[in-house]
C-alpha positions in Angstrom: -124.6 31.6 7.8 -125.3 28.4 10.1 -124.9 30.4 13.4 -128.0 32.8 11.8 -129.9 29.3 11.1 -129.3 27.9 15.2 -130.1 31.4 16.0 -133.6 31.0 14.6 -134.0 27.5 15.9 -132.9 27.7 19.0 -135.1 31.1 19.8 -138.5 29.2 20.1 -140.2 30.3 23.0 -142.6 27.7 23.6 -140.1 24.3 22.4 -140.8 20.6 23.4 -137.8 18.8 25.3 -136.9 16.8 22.6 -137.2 19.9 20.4 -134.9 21.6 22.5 -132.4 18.3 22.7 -132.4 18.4 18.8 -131.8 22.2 18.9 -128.9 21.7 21.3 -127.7 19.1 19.8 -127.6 21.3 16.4 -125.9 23.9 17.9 -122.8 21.7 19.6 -122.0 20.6 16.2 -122.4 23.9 14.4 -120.4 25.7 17.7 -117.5 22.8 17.4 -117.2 23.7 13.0 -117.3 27.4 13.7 -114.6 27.2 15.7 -112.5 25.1 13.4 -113.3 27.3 10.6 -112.3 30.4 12.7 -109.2 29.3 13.1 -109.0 27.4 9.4 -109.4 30.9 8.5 -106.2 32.8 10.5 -104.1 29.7 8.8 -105.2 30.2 5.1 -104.4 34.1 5.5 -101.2 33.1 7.3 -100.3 31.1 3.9 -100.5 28.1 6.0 -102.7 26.5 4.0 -102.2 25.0 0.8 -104.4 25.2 -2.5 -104.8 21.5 -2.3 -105.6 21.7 1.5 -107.7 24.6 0.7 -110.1 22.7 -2.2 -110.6 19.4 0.3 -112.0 21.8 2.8 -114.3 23.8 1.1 -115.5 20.6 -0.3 -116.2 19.3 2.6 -117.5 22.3 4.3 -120.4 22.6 0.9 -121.3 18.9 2.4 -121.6 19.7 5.5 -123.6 23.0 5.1 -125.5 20.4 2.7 -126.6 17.7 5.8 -126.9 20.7 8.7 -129.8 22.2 6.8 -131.5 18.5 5.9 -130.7 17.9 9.8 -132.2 21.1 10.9 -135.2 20.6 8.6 -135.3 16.8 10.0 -135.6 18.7 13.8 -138.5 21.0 13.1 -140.4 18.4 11.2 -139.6 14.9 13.9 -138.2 15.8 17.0 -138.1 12.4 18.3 -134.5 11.7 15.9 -131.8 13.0 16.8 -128.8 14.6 14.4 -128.2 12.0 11.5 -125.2 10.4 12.0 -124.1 12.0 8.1 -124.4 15.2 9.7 -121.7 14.4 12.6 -119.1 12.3 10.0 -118.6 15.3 7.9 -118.6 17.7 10.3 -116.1 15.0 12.3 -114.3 14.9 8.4 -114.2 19.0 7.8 -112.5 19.3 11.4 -109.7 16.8 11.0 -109.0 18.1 7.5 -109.3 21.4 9.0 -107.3 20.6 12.5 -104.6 18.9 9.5 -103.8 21.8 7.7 -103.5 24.4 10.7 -101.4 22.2 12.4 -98.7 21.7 9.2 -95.4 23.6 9.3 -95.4 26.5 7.1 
């Protein structure tokens, strides 16, 4: 869903620097949680994740989908900020918990 969102953003043809910046930006984050949830993923099928584990994630995943969007809106509409700093402590927050749960023993 986010990668189809930084697809859209990031294809503007005719973008400002600091548009492109805030696109970038954008996309490092989204890149860095899409990976981590990749590989989330192969742990949960491999029973390597717990229910408990599982509930704090997608928890914090619904937040962070919750502040890319408002950060992505934020982009289009004022290029000159760039990613709110909510935006990059719970995607920092969804990777630890995630990078937590595929590194426990089975």
């Amino acid at each position: 869903m986010l990668s189809g969102i930084m697809l859209v953003l990031g294809s503007c043809s005719g973008c400002s620097t600091a548009r492109e910046v805030s696109y970038k930006t954008l996309a490092a984050t989204a890149n860095t949680v899409d990976v981590a949830m990749k590989a989330y993923a192969d742990a949960r099928v491999a029973g390597k994740v717990d229910d408990a584990t599982h509930a704090k994630v997608v928890d914090i995943k619904k937040h962070y989908e919750t502040a890319f969007l408002a950060a992505a809106t934020a982009a289009q509409a004022n290029l000159e900020n760039p990613s709110p700093s909510e935006l990059i402590t719970i995607a920092t927050q969804l990777v630890e918990a995630i990078n937590s749960a595929t590194k426990k023993s089975p």
